[in-house]
C-alpha positions as CSV (number, residue, x, y, z in Angstrom):
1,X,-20.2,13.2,23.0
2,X,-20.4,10.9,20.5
3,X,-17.7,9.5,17.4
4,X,-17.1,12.3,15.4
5,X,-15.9,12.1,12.0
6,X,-12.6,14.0,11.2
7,X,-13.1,17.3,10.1
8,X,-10.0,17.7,8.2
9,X,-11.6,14.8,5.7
10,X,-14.6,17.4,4.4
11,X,-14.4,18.8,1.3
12,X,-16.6,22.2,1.7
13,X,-17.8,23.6,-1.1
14,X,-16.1,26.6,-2.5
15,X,-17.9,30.1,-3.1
16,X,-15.1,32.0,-4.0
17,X,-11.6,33.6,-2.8
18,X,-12.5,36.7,-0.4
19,X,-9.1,36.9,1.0
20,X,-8.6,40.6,0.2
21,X,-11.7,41.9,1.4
22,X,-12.2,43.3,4.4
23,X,-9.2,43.9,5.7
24,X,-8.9,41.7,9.2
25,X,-7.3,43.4,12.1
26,X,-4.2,42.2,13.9
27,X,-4.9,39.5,16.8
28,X,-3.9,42.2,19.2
29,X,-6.6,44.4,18.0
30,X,-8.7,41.8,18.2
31,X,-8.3,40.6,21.8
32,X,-8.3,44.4,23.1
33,X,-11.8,44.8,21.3
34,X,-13.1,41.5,22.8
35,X,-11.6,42.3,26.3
36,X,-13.5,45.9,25.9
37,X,-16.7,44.1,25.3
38,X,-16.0,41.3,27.8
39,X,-15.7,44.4,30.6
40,X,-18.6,46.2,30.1
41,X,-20.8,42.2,29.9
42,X,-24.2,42.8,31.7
43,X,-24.3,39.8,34.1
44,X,-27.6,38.0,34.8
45,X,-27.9,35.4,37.4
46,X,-31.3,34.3,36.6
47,X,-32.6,31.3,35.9
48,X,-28.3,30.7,36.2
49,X,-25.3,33.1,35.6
50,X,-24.6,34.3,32.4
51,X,-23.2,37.2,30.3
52,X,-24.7,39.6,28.0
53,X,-22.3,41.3,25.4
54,X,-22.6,43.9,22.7
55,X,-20.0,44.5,20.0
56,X,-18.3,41.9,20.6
57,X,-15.9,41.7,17.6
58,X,-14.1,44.4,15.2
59,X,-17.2,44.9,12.7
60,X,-14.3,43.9,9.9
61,X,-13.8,40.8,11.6
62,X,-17.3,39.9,12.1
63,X,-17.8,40.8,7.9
64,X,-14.5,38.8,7.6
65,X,-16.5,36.1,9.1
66,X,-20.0,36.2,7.5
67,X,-17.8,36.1,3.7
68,X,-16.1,33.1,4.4
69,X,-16.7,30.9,1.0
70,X,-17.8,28.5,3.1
71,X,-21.6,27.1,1.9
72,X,-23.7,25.9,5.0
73,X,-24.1,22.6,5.1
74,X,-26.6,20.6,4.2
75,X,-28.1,18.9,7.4
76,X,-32.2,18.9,6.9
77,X,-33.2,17.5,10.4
78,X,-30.7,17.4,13.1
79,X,-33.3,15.6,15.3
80,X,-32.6,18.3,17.8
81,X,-28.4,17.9,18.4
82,X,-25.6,18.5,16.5
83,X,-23.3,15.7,16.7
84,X,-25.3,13.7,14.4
85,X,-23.6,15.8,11.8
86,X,-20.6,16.0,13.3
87,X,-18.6,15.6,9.4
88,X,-20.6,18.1,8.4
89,X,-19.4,21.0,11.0
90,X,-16.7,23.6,10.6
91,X,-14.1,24.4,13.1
92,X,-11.4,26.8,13.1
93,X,-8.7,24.0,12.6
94,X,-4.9,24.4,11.6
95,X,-6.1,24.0,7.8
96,X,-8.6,26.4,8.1
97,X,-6.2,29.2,9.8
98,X,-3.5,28.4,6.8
99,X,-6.2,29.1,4.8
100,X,-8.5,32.2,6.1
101,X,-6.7,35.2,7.6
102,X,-10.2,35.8,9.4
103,X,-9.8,32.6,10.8
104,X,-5.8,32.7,11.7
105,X,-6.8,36.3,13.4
106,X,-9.5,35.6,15.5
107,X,-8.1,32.5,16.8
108,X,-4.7,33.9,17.5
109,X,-6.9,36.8,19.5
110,X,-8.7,34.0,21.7
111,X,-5.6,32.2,22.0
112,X,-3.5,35.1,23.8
113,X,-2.9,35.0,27.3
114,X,-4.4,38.5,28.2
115,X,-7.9,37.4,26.5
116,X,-7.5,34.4,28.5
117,X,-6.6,35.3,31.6
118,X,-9.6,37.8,31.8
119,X,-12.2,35.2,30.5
120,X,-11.0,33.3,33.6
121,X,-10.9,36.5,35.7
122,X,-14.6,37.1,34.5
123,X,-16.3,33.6,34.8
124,X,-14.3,32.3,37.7
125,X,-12.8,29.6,35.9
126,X,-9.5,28.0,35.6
127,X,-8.6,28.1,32.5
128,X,-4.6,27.3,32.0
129,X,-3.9,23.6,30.4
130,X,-7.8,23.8,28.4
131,X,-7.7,24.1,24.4
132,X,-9.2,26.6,22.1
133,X,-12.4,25.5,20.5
134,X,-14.3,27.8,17.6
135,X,-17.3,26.7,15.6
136,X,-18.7,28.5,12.9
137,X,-22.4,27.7,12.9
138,X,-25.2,28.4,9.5
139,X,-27.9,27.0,10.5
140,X,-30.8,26.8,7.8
141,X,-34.3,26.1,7.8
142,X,-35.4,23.1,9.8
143,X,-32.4,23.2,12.6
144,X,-33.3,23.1,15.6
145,X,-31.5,22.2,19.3
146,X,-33.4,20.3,21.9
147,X,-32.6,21.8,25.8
148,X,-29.8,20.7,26.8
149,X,-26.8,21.6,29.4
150,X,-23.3,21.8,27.4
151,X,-20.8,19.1,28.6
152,X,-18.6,19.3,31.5
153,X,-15.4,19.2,29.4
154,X,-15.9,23.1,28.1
155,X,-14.9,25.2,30.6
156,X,-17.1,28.1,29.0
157,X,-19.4,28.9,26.2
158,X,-19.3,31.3,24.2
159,X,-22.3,32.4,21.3
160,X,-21.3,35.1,18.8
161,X,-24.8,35.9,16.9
162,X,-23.4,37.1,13.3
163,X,-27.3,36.7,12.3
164,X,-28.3,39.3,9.1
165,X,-32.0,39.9,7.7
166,X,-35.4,41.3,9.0
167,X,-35.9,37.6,11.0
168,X,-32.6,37.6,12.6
169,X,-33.9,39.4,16.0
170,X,-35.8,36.4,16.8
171,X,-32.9,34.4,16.3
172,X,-31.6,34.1,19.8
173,X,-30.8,31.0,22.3
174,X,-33.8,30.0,24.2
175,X,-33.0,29.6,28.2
176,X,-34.7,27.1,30.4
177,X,-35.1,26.6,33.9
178,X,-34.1,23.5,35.8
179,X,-37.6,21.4,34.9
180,X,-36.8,22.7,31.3
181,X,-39.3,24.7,31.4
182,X,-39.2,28.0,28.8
183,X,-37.7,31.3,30.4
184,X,-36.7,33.6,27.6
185,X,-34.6,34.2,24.8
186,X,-31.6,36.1,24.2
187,X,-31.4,39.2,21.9
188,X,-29.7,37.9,18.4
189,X,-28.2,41.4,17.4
190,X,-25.6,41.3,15.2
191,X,-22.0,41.0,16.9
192,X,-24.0,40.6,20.0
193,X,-23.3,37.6,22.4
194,X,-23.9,35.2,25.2
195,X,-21.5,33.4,27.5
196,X,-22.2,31.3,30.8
197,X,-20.4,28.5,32.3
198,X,-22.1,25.0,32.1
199,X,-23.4,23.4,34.8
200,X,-26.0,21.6,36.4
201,X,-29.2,24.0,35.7
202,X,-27.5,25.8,32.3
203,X,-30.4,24.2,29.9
204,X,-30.8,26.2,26.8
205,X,-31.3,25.1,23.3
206,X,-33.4,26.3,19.9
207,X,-36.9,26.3,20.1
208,X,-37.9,25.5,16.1
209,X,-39.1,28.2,14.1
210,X,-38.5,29.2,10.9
211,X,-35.3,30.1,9.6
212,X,-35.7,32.8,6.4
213,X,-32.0,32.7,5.5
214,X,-29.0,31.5,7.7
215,X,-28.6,31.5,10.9
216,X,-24.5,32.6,11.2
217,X,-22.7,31.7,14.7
218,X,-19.4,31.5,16.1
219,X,-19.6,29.3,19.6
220,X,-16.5,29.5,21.2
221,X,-14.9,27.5,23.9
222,X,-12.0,26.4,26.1
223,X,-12.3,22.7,27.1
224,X,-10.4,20.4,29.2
225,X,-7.5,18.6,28.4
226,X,-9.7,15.5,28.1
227,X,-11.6,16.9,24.9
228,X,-11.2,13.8,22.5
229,X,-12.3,15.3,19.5
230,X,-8.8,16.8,18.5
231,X,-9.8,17.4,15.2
232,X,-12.0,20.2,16.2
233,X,-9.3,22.5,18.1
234,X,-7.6,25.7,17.0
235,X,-4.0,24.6,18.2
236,X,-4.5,21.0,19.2
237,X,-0.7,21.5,20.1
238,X,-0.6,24.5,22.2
239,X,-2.4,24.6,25.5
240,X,-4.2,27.7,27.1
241,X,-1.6,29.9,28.7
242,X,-2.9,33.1,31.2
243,X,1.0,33.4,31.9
């Protein structure tokens, strides 16, 4: 990983107030629809092991989400990676939670215990002392992610497609085999979602195409206690708990 710029500094530009509208769930509702969705994953072990999820999120959530008066960034080439841009990324920080009852929500959700304790459960991971991680991604024309394996320090990834429009199905994360060679790609549908656990063959990336709109994400993680980049944790102060 390289130096990343504090994201607390950015001053993102401003749409509007969309507080009231739609109403977000409680974080409890929000775990119990995620843990739904996380039971019924369709597991697939090739080219490595990952999940498959549908309806991931409370569809008032994932609209919560998508009306965040937050304008994508302006990135133009990202030569492929994203931590070239690392100022210009959005986290679900402290500030953002004060801010966004969408954001406070869904993070409190992913921070319980019982959501926890079954991601662990699920992926066969330990997951007690890691830290919350959420991005929200809006990718616009011209992004584009070279194959690559996610970094040792998350313990799982997590991708959210909140993708809208007649392009979005072809939206998906491509997935690679160990000579990084093209497999497939995953389905893009909205509130649809992919999780595996990184390791040494997990190469996957986005192959560049053309992007008629913007591409909407959420990629959640829970990393190690080693993740350096503070600055981009939900509670930088609160460790995972499954207890």
């Amino acid at each position: 990983m390289g130096a990343s710029m504090s994201t607390a500094s950015v001053a993102w530009p401003v749409i509007g107030h969309t507080a009231e509208f739609p109403p977000i769930p409680e974080a409890a509702i929000i775990a119990r629809h995620c843990a739904d969705s996380l039971r019924r994953a369709r597991r697939d072990d090739k080219p490595y092991r990952h999940w498959n999820l549908t309806s991931v999120l409370p569809e008032s959530l994932a609209v919560g989400v998508l009306l965040l008066p937050i304008a994508p960034p302006h990135v133009g080439d990202n030569h492929g990676v994203r931590d070239r841009e690392n100022g210009k990324r959005i986290f679900f920080t402290p500030r953002l939670r004060e801010r966004f009852p969408a954001c406070a929500r869904f993070a409190e959700a992913m921070q319980r215990p019982d959501i926890a304790r079954l991601f662990a459960q699920v992926c066969g991971i330990q997951v007690d002392g890691g830290f919350l991680r959420m991005e929200y991604i809006q990718d616009t024309d011209g992004a584009w992610l070279e194959p690559h394996r996610d970094i040792p320090e998350k313990l799982f990834s997590m991708v959210i497609y909140l993708c809208t429009g007649p392009e979005a199905k072809d939206w998906g994360t491509d997935i690679y085999d160990d000579q990084k060679r093209w497999i497939a790609r995953t389905a893009a549908a909205f509130n649809s979602a992919v999780i595996f656990v990184p390791g040494p063959n997990t190469w996957h990336g986005f192959e560049p195409r053309p992007i008629v709109g913007v591409r909407r994400l959420m990629e959640i993680n829970y990393v190690r206690p080693t993740w350096r980049d503070r600055d981009q944790l939900a509670y930088p102060d609160h460790p995972i708990t499954t207890a």
